[in-house]
C-alpha positions in Angstrom: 98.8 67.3 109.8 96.4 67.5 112.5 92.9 66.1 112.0 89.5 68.5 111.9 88.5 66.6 115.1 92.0 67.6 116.7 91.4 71.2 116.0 88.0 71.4 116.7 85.4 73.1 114.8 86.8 76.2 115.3 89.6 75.7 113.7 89.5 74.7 110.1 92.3 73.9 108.0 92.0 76.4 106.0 91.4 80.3 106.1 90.8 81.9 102.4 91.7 85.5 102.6 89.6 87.6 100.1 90.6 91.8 100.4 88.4 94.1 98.5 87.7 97.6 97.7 85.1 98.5 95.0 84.7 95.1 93.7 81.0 95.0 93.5 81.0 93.3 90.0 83.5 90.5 90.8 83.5 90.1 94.7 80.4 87.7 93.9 81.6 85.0 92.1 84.7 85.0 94.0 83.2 83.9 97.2 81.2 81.9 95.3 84.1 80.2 94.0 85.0 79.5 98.1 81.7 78.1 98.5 81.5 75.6 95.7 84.9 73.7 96.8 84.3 70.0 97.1 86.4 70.5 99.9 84.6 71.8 103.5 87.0 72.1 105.9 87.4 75.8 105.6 86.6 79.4 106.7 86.6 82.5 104.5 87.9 86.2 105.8 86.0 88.9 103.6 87.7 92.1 104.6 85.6 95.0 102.6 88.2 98.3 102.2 85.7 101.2 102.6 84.4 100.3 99.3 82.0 102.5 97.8 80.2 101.1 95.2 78.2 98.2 96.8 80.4 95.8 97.3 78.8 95.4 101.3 75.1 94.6 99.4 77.1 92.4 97.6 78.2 90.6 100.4 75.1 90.8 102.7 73.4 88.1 99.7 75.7 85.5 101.8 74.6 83.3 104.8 77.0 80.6 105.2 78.4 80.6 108.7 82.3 80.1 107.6 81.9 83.1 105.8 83.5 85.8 108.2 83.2 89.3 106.5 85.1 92.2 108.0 83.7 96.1 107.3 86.7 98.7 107.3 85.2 102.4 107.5 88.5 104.0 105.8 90.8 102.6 102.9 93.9 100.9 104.3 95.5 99.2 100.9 94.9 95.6 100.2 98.2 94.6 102.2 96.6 96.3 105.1 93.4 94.2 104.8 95.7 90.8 104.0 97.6 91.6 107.6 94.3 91.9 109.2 92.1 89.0 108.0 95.6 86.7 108.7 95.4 87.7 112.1 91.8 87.1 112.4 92.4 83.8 111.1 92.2 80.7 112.4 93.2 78.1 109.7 96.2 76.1 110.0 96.9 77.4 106.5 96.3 80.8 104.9 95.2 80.6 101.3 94.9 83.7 99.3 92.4 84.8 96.6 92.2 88.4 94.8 88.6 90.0 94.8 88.4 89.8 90.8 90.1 85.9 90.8 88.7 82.9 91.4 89.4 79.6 93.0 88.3 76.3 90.6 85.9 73.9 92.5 88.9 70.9 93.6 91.8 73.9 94.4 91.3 73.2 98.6 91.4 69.3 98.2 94.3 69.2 96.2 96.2 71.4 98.6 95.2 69.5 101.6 96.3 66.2 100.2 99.4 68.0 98.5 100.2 68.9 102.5 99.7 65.5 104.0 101.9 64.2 101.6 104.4 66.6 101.8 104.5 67.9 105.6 107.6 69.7 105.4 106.3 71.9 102.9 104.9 75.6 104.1 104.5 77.0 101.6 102.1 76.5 98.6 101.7 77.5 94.8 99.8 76.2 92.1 99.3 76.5 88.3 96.5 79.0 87.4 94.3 79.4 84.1 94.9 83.1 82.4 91.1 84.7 81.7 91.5 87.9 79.2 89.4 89.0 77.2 86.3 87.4 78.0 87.5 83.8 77.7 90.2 81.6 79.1 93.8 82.1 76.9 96.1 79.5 78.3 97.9 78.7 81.6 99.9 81.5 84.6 103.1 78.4 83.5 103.8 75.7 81.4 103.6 72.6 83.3 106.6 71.1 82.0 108.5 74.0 83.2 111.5 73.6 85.7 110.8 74.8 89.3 112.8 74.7 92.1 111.5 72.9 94.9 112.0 72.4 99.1 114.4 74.9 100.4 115.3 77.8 98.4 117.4 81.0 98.5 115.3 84.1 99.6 116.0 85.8 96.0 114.2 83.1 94.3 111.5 85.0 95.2 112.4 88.4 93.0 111.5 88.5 89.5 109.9 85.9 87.2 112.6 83.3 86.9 112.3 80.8 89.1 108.6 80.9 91.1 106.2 81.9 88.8 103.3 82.5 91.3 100.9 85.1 92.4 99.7 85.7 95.4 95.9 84.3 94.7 98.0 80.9 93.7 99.5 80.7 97.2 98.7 79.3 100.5 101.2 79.1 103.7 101.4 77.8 107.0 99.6 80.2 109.3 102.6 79.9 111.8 104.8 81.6 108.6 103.6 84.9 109.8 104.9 84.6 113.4 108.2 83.4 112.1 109.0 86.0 109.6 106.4 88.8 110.2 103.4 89.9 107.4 103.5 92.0 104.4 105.0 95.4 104.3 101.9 98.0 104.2 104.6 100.6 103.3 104.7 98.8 99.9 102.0 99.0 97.2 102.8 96.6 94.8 105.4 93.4 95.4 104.4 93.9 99.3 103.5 89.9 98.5 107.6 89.3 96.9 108.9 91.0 99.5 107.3 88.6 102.2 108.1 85.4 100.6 111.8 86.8 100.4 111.8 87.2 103.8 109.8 83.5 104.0 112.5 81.5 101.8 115.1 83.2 103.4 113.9 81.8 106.8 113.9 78.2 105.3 110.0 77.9 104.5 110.1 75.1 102.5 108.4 75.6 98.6 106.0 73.1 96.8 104.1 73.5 93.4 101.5 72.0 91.9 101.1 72.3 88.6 97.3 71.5 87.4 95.5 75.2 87.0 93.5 75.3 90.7 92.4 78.7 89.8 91.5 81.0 87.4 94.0 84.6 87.3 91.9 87.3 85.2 94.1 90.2 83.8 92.5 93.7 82.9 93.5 97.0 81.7 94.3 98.0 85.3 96.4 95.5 86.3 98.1 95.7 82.7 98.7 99.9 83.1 100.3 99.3 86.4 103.3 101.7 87.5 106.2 99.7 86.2 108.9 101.7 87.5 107.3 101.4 91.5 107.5 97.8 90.5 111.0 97.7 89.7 111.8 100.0 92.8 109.8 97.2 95.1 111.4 94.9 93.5 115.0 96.0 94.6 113.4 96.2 98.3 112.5 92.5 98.1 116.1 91.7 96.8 116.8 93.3 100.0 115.2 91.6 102.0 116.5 88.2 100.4 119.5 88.2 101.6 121.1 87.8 98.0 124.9 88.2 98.1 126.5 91.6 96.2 127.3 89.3 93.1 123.8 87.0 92.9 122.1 90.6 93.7 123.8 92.5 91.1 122.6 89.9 88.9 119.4 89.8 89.5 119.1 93.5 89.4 119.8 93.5 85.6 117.5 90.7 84.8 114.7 92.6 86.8 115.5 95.9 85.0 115.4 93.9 81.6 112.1 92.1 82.4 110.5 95.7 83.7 111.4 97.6 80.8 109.8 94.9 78.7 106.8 95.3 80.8 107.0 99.0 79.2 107.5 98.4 76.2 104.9 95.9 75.9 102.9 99.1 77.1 103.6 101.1 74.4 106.3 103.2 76.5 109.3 102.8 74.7 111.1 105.5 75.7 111.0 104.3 79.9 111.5 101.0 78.3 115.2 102.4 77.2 115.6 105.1 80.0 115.6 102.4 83.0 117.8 99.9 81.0 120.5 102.9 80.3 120.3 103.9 84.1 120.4 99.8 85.1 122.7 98.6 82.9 125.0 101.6 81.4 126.9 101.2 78.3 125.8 97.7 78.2 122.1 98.8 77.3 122.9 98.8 74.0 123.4 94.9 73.4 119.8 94.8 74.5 117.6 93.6 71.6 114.9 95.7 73.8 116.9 99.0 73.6 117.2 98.9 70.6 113.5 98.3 69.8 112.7 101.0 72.6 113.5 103.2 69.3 110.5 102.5 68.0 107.5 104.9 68.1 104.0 103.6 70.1 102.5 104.1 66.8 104.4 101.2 64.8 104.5 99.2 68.1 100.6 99.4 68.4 99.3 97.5 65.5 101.7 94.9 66.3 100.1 94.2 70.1 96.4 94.3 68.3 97.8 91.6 66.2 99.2 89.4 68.8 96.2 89.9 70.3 93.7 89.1 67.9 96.1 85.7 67.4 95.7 84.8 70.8 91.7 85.8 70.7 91.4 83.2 67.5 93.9 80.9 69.6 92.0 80.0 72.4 88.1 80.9 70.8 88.3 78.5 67.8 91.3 76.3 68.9 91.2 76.4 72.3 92.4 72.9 73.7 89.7 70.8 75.5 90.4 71.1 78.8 90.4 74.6 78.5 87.2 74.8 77.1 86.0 72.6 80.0 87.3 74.6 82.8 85.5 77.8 80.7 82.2 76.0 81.4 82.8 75.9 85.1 84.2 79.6 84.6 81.2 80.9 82.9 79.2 79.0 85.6 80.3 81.0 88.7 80.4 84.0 86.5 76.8 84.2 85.7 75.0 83.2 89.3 
């Protein structure tokens, strides 16, 4: 890895990318979360989407000179703005952070001495702390989970099975892009899948770190996304993977499953058991989850306000140390 003095001042290691549209009330202590790295060596590419709510005042409160803010007059789609700051950049490494994410304070040194110790590696991804509800509820993976490392097939990429990352928990050679090309900005919500498909396919080497570097917050919208688009994108980065007809059948299923939980965990039963009929036939019904699909919303919903009041008590009251630690430092950038 070459030195800041090799690449001159110009050049830092690495280039956060940071797209937002409307994100006045978060956009903040995001790029505050840039700022307070213990780690220098770094610029950060701001690209506002024709927001409309003050998100530019928002930004116009920052001075720092690595700071590099881009103003779009039209809406373009974050994948759009992602492509854009990536050229721009001029890291050796891209690292990505959503507008309403944030990075915690040692998240650039520990990649940087991840990637001198590792210099095959290009591509990065790293554990994440979960913030619902007001508070910090746990971590994006368990730690002690297996994850495949080094070179891996293109279709490890599709689904939740083998990488659990997203795209604010990744960071990858800048000289990725020229390889295997940038997202898709025909695609509007596993644009980021289908890229790494493409990545892993080419032989981009994987790493993972597994200490929470950053903090992932879930809300209502992310949570009432459009489940069947995300199955449909998902079949375009199995595509792009290059899986074989038997491995991609395979995975197909296993999405479909997975998807139609993500409906039935949003009180849409009936999709829930629609997609896995049209997926997987007559073998639907030895699905556990088709046969729950027969439930109504209405029995299902006091169930998820249960599960969720455990996991409020769960990580209020009981919360583990180093969770209520990284809450402090949370709160912190939060409140600035």
């Amino acid at each position: 890895m070459s030195s800041p003095e090799d690449r001159g001042l110009s050049a830092p290691l690495f280039s956060v990318v940071i797209p937002a549209y409307n994100r006045a009330a978060s956009l903040a202590a995001a790029v505050r979360s840039v700022l307070a790295q213990t780690f220098l060596d770094w610029e950060c590419l701001v690209v506002d989407d024709g927001s409309t709510d003050g998100t530019r005042k928002t930004l116009s409160v920052f001075s720092d000179p690595r700071l590099r803010v881009f103003l779009n007059e039209r809406n373009r789609g974050q994948h759009a703005c992602r492509n854009q700051a990536i050229r721009a950049a001029s890291g050796e490494w891209i690292a990505f952070l959503d507008s309403d994410d944030l990075f915690l304070p040692s998240r650039l040194k520990a990649l940087a001495a991840a990637a001198a110790a590792r210099p095959r590696v290009g591509f990065w991804f790293t554990n994440a702390y979960v913030h619902r509800w007001g508070r910090l509820i746990g971590t994006l993976f368990d730690p002690a989970r297996e994850i495949p490392e080094g070179r891996v097939p293109g279709w490890y990429a599709v689904g939740g099975r083998w990488l659990p990352y997203v795209t604010t928990m990744v960071c990858m050679r800048r000289c990725a892009f020229d390889e295997t090309g940038f997202f898709r900005e025909d695609l509007k919500i596993l644009e980021d899948t289908e890229l790494y498909a493409r990545m892993f396919r080419a032989g981009l080497e994987v790493g993972v770190l597994r200490e929470p570097l950053a903090v992932r917050f879930l809300h209502e919208g992310q949570i009432t996304r459009d489940h069947e688009r995300d199955f449909l994108e998902a079949m375009e980065a199995l595509r792009s993977s290059g899986a074989p007809p038997d491995v991609a059948a395979e995975i197909r299923a296993r999405v479909a499953r997975e998807v139609a939980g993500y409906f039935w965990k949003s009180l849409k039963p009936a999709a829930a058991r629609a997609l896995l009929e049209r997926e997987l036939g007559p073998s639907a019904r030895r699905s556990p989850l088709w046969w729950a699909s027969f439930l109504p919303p209405a029995a299902l919903a006091p169930a998820r306000k249960a599960r969720e009041l455990f996991l409020r008590l769960r990580c209020g009251l009981f919360a583990p140390r180093a969770l209520r630690e990284a809450g402090q430092v949370v709160d912190a950038l939060l409140r600035r």
